[in-house]
N, C-alpha and C positions, 0 to 999 in steps of 0.2 A: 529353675528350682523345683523338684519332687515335691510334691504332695501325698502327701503319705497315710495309713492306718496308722494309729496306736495298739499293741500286742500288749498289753498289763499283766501276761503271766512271766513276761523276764521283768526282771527290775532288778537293779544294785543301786545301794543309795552309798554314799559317800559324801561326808560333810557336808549334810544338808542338800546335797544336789542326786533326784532321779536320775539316773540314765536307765530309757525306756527301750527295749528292743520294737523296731516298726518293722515296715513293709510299706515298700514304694509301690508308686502306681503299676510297675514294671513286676512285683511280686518279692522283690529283693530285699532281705533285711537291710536296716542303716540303723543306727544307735543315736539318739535324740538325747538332749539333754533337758530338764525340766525344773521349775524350783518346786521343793516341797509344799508349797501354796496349791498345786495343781491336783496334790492325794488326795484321793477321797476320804481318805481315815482322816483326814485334816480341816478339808472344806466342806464335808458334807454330802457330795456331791454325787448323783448319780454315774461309775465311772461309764456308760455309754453313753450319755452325755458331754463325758469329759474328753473321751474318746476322740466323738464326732466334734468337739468345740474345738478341740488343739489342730486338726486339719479345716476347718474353718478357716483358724489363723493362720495357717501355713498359706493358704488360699489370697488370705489377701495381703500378705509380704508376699507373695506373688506377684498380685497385682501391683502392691505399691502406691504409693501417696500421687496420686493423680490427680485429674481435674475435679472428681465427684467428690473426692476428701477437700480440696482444697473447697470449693464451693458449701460443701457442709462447714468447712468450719465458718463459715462465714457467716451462711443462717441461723447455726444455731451458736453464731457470739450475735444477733439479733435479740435471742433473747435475755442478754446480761447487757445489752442496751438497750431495748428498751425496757418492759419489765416481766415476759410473760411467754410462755412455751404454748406450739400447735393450737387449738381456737383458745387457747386462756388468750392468747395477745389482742385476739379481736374484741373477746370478753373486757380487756382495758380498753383499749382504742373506743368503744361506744361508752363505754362509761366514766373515762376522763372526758367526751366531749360533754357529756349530759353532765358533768361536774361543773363543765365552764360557765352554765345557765345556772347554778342552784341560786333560790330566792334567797332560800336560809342554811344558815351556819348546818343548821341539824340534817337539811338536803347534801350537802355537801359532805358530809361526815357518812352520810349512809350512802352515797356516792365509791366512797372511798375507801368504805368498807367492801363493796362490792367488788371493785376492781381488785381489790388486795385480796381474790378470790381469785384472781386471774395471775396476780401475780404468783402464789403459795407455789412450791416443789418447781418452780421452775431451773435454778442452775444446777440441781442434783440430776434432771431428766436432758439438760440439753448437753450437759456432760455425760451422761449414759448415751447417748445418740451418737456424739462423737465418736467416743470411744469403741461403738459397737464397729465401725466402719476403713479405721485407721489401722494401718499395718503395727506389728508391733515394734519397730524400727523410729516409726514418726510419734508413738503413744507420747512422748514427752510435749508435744504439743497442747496436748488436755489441761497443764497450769499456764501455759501461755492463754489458752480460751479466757483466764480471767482477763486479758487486757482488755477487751472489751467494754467490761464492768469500767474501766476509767474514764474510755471513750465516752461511753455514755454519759458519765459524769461532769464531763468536759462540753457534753455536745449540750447536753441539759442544763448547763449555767451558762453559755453561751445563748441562747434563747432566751433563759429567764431575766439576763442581764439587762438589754435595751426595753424589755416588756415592761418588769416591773416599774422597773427605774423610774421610765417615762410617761407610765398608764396608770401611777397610783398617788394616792395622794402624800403629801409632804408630811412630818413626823410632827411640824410645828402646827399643826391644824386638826389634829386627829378626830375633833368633837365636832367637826364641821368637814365633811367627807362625803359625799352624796355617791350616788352610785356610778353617773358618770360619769365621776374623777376617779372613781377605782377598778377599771376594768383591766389593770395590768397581767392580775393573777387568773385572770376569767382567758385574755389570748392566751397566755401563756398554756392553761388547761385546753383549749381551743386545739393551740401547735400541736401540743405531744400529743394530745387523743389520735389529732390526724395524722403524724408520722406513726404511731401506733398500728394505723387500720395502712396505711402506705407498705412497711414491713412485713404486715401480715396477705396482701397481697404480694407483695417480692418472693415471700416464702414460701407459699403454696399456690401463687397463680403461677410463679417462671421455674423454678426450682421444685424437683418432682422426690420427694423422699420415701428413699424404698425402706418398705419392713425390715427389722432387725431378721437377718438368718440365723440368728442362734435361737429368736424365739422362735420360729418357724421350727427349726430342729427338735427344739426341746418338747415341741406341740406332734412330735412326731412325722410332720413334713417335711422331711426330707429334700424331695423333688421341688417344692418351694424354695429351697434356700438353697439349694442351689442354681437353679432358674436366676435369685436373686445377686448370689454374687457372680455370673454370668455377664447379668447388664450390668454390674457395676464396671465390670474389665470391660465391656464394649464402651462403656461411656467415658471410658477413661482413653481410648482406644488401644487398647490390649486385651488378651487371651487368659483363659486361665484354664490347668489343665482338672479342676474339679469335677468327677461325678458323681451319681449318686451311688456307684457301687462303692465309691471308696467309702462311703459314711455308712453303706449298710457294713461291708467288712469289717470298718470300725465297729460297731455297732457287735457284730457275732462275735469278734475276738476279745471283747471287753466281759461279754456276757460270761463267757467262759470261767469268769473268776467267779461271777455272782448271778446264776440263771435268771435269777428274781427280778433285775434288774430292767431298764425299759426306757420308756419316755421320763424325760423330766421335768418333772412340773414348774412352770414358767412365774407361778403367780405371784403377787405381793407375800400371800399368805403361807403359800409353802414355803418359799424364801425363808419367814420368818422363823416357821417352824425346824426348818433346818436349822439355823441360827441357835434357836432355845435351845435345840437336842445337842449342843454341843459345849453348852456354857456351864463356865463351871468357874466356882468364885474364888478360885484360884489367881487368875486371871487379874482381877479385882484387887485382891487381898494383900500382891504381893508389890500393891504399889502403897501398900501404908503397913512394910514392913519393920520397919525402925523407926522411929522417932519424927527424924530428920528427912526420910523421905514422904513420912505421912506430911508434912509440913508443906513438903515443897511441891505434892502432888494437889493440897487443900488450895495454897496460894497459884499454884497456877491457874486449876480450874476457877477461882476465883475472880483472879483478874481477865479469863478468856471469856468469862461471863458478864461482867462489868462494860469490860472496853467494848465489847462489840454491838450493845444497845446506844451509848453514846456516842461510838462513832459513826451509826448511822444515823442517829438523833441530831448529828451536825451538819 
């Protein structure tokens, strides 16, 4: 498979689909095809950036879903079992064990508060993780990441089941409970703290996770990211033919539409700002255009706002 430049001054669009004039590593034009999600009039997007990201991808449908993909996805469905992304997971793991001791109801609430610190923005980042890593061929694997989330659900009622059951007191005695009749919920806090800090050793003492190469790129390193998706093909054990001329070529033949143009800023905040600079309540507006769709957009959002607190509340 070529690895190729993007060239942004030919383009035909047709029914929603780019076709992008490139140049293969060999200097040969080939014609790409693209969805309109990838323009920059559309996404925002630095197109030297856009340039260099679209051979990125090529680079690892090059490589292919190998060992290192399949091994990410593993770690990072870690954290949709247990509950917590890179040191958030350890951040739980000490503070559901330090749960299992709390004297009082109000130690254990500030406990809990703590960990649920550890848990915040974790499946949105370990699904960016993924994502950044898998060719585009295997991307369909990213809603499969949620199975996980059951596993965990499964693995964590299977614990609590002989725990509680057997380590708490009867429902016919409530008013007469002392504390060593209720130590069910205390192992139970005990087990998962230490599978917690267990996972978070599997994850980052055996399993070694490389930096995203697009934020490397987008940070202007270049030779980083490609350095990085290098060892990804040697650990997969394959080759890839990526270098760093082909991201600079990208890089000058993109520029050519728009000199201005450069590194792309990686951060939360520029993100966002992109984001704003393109919204328009259009968008919005035209989902409570009649009657009958303002209805049926009101009662969606409302029951997807409902159900989703009580079915984690159960």
């Amino acid at each position: 498979m070529s690895v190729h430049a993007i060239d942004y001054t030919h383009e035909e669009k047709n029914d929603g689909v780019t076709k992008t004039r490139s140049i293969d590593a060999e200097g040969g034009p080939i014609l790409a095809e693209t969805r309109d999600v990838y323009d920059e009039e559309e996404s925002g997007m630095d197109p030297v950036y856009q340039a260099k990201a679209r051979i990125l991808n090529d680079a690892l449908q090059e490589i292919g879903m190998g060992k290192y993909q399949w091994y990410l996805f593993i770690v990072t469905g870690f954290g949709w079992f247990s509950w917590a992304f890179n040191l958030t997971l350890f951040i739980t793991g000490v503070f559901a064990l330090a749960a299992g001791a709390s004297p009082t109801y109000i130690a254990l609430c500030s406990f809990a508060a703590v960990w649920s610190i550890g848990v915040g923005g974790n499946l949105p980042v370990d699904s960016a993780v993924f994502l950044e890593f898998i060719p585009a061929s295997h991307q369909y694997l990213l809603t499969v990441l949620s199975i996980w989330w059951a596993i965990g659900q499964l693995v964590g009622s299977l614990i609590a089941w002989p725990l509680i059951a057997n380590f708490s007191c009867t429902g016919t005695t409530p008013a007469t409970c002392p504390r060593e009749s209720n130590q069910g919920w205390r192992y139970f806090m005990y087990t998962m703290g230490g599978l917690m800090l267990l996972l978070w050793v599997l994850r980052f003492g055996v399993f070694h996770l490389y930096e995203s190469p697009k934020y490397l790129m987008g940070r202007g390193r270049d030779t980083d990211a490609v350095d990085i998706v290098h060892k990804v093909a040697a650990y997969n054990g394959t080759i890839s033919g990526l270098t760093v001329e082909m991201l600079e070529e990208a890089g000058r033949l993109a520029s050519l539409v728009d000199p201005t143009t450069g590194n792309m800023e990686t951060s939360a905040k520029a993100a966002a700002l992109r984001k704003l600079r393109k919204f328009n309540k259009g968008h919005v507006s035209s989902l409570f255009a009649t009657k009958k769709l303002a209805y049926s957009t009101f009662f969606a959002d409302y029951h997807l706002g409902i159900d989703r607190p009580c079915v984690s509340s159960i």
